[in-house]
C-alpha positions in Angstrom: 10.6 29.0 38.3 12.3 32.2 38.8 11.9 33.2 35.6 8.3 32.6 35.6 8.2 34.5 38.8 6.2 31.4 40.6 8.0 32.0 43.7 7.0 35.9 44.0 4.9 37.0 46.5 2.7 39.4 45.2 2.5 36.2 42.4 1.0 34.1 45.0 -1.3 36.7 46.6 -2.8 37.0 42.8 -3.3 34.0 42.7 -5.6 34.0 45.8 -7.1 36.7 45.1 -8.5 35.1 41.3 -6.5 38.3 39.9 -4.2 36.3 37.5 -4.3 33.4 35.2 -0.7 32.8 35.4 0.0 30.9 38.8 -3.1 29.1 37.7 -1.5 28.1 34.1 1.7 26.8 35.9 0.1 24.5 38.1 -2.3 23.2 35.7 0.3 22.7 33.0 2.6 20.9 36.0 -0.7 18.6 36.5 -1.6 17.4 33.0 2.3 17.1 32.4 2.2 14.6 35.8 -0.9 13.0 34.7 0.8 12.2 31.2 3.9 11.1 32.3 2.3 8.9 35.1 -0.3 7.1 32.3 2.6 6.8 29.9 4.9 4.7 32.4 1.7 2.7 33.7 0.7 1.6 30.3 4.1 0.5 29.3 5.0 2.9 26.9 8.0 4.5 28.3 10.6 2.6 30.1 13.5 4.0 32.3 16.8 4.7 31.4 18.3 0.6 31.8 15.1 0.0 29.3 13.1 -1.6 31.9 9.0 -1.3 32.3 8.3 0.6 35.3 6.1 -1.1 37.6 3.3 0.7 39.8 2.5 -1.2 42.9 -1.0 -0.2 45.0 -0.6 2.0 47.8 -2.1 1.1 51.1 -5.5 2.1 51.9 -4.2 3.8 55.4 -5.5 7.2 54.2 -4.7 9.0 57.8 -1.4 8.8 57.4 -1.8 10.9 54.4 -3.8 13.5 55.9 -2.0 13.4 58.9 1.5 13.8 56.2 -0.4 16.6 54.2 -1.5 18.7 57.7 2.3 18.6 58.8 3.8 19.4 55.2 1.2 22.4 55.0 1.9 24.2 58.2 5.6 24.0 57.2 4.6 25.2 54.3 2.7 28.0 56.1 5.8 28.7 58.3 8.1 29.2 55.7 5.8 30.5 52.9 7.7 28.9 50.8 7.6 25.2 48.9 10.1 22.5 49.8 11.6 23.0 45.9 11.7 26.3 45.8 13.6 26.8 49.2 16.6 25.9 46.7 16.1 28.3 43.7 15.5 30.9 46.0 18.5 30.1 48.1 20.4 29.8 44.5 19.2 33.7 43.6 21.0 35.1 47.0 18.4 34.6 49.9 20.6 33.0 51.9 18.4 33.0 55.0 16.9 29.7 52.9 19.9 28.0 54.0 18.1 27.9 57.9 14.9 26.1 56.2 17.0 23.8 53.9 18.6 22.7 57.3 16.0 22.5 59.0 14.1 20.3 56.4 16.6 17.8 56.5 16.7 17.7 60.4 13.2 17.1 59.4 13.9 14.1 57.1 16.5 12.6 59.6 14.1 12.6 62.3 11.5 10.9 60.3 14.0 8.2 59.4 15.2 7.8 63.1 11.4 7.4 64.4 9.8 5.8 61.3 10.0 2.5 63.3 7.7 3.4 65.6 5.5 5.5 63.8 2.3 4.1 62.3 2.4 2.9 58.3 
């Protein structure tokens, strides 16, 4: 991702600004590649490394909880202006001020696994 410059910001303000195709190529590529891989693994065709067929099971039809997910992964998105993955390749390349939001995302993840009890599935 470095090397492709995906993490840049002038990159990303491109992007939004429907000056480049090359954010837009890397995201579409990274959606056909999941779509693939996902349809490849349903239909039986690939199996995991111990050679057993990977089952899909339906997910719940509780759709707030994935809206109310998506709204709180976006604003720390927004806060950091930076994705959860690449908060590590850029903390690889010598930002070490990354190392605050890597910490703080897995206060983040501890918390949800301390109140996941009593928060609504």
């Amino acid at each position: 991702m470095w090397k492709l410059e995906a993490i840049s910001f002038f990159r990303i303000i491109e992007m939004f600004h429907f000056e480049s195709f090359h954010m837009y190529g890397i995201i579409t590529t990274g959606v056909i590649l999941g779509l693939a891989i996902t349809q490849l693994f349903k239909r039986g065709k690939v199996k995991t490394v111990e050679g057993i067929v990977h089952q899909f099971n339906d997910k719940d039809k509780t759709w707030w909880r994935y809206i109310l997910g998506g709204i709180i992964f976006g604003m720390g998105w927004a806060l950091t202006g930076v994705c959860s993955g690449m908060m590590f390749v850029l903390m690889g390349s010598g930002y070490t001020v990354f190392a605050v939001f890597i910490a703080s995302a897995m206060l983040g993840t501890f918390a949800y696994g301390y109140f996941r009890k009593v928060l609504p599935h």
